[in-house]
N, C-alpha and C positions, 0 to 999 in steps of 0.2 A: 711538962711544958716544952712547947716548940721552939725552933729560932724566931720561927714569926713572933710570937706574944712577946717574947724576952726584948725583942728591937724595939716595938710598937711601946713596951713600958719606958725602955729606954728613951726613944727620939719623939713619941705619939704616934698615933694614928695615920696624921695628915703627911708623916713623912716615911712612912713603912706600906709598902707597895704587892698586895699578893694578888690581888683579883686577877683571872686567867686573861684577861684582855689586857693589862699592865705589865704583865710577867712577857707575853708573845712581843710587846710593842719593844720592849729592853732586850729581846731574846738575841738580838742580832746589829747588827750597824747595817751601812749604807749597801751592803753587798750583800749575795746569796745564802753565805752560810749563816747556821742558826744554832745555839747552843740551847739548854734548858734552863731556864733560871726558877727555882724555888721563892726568893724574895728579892723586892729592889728595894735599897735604902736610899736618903738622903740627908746623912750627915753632914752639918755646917762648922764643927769645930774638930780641932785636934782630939782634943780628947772623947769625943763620939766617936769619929775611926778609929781610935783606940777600944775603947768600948766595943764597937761594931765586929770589929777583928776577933777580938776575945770571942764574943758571942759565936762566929764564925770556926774559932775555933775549936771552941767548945761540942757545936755541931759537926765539926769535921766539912765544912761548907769549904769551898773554893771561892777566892773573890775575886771581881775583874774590876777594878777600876775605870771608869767611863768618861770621856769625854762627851763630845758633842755628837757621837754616835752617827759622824760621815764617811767614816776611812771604806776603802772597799774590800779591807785584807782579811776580813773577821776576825778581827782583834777587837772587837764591841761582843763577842759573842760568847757569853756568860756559860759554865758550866755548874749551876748549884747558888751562886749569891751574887750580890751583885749592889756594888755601891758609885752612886753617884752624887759627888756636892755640885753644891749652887754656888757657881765661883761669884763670889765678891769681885767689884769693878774698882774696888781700893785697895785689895789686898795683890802681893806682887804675883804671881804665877806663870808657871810656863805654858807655852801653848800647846795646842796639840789638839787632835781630836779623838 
């Protein structure tokens, strides 16, 4: 079993990301460089990024935590995994992209 199916049973389908056009579009942020990303996830609770991690590490996956994917620094640019949540407009969080 892969990371991909292992997340996909975890979070579903609708929130586990591998098709080659999804993977290029997360590959990178607002600037030139581009990293390789194997899967993008999008976990919405603590314990999913816990879970998510595990999985991660299990595979030996590297993971980049994402904002809003506009920095110019490529610091959006994934090496192997790659998690992104749906910030909640209730919940407190820091900014950042």
């Amino acid at each position: 079993m892969d990371a991909a199916v292992e997340l996909e049973r975890l979070l579903g389908p609708d929130r586990v990301r591998t098709h080659p056009l999804d993977r290029w579009l997360f590959s990178k942020d607002a600037g030139i460089s581009r990293g390789e990303t194997e899967v993008v996830v999008f976990p919405e609770t603590t314990d999913e990024v816990a879970a998510c991690v595990r999985i991660a590490r299990r595979f030996e996956l590297t993971i980049v935590a994402r904002g809003a994917g506009t920095g110019l620094a490529g610091g959006g640019g994934p090496h192997g995994f790659f998690a992104r949540g749906r910030p909640d407009p209730d919940e407190p969080h820091l900014g950042g992209g």
